[in-house]
C-alpha positions as CSV (number, residue, x, y, z in Angstrom):
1,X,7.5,-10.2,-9.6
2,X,6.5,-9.0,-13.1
3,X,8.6,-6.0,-13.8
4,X,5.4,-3.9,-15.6
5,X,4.0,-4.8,-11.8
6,X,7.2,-2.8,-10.1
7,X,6.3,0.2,-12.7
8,X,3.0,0.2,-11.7
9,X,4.0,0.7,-7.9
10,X,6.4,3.0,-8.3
11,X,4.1,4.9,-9.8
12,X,1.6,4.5,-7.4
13,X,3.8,5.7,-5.2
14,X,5.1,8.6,-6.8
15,X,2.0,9.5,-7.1
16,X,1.3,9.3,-2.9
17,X,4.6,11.3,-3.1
18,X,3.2,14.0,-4.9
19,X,-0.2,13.9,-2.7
20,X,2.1,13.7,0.6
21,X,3.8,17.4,-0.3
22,X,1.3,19.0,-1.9
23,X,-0.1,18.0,2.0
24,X,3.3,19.9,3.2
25,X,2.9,22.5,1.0
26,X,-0.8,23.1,2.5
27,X,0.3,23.5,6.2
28,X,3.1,25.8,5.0
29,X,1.0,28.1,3.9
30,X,-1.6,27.6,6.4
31,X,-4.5,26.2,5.0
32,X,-7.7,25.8,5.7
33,X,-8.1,22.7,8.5
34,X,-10.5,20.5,6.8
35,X,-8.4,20.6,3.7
36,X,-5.8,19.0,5.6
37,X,-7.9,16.4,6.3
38,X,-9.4,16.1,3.3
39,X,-5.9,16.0,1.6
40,X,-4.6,13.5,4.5
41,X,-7.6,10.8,4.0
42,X,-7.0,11.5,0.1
43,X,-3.5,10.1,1.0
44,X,-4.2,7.4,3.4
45,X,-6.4,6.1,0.8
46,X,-3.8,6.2,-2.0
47,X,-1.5,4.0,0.5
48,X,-4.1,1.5,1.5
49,X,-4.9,0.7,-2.6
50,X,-0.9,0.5,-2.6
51,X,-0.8,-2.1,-0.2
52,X,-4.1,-3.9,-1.2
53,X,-2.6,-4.1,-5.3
54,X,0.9,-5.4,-3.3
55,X,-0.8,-8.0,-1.4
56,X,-2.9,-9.2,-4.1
57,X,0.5,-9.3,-6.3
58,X,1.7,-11.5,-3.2
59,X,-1.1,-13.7,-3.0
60,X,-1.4,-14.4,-6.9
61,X,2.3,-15.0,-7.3
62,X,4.5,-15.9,-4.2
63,X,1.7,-17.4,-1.6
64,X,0.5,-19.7,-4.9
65,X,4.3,-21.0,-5.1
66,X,5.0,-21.7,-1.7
67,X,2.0,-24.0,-2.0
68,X,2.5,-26.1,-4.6
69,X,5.9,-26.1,-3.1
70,X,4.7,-27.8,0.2
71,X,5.2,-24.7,2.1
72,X,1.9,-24.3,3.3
73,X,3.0,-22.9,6.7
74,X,5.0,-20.0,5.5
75,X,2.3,-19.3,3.1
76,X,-0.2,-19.4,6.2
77,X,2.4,-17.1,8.3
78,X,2.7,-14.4,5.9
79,X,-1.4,-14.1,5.3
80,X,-1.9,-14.4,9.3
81,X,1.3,-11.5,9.4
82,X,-0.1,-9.2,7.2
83,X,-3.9,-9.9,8.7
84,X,-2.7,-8.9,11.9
85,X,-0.4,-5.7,10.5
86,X,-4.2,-4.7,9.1
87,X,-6.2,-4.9,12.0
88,X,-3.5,-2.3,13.7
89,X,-5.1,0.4,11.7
């Protein structure tokens, strides 16, 4: 993968890092119960456009590979893998 691609996650995830204690910090000090919430889907959100831009990295650069390599059925078992890991939510 295209290293200005792993700057871009990390950052991301940094990001979600920062988002995740200012969450902390909230229930230390005892804050209000639908800013939890609020905070928490704010973060879930963050992790699920993480994993979408990761996938669509995958897709684009690994999955095209393995099929013009002939490896159509890993390329098949990683998109049913990562199908299935997304219906769990």
């Amino acid at each position: 993968m295209e290293r200005s691609i792993h700057k871009k996650q990390l950052r991301r995830l940094k990001i979600i890092e920062g988002q995740a204690r200012g969450l902390q910090r909230m229930v230390a000090e005892g804050a209000y119960c639908v800013d939890l919430i609020t905070q928490s889907t704010a973060v879930k959100e963050a992790l699920s456009s993480f994993e979408d831009a990761v996938l669509e990295g995958h897709l684009n650069t690994h999955v095209v590979a393995q099929m013009k390599s002939g490896a159509h059925k890993r390329a098949v078992s990683e998109i049913l893998k990562v199908y299935r890991l997304s219906k769990r939510k």
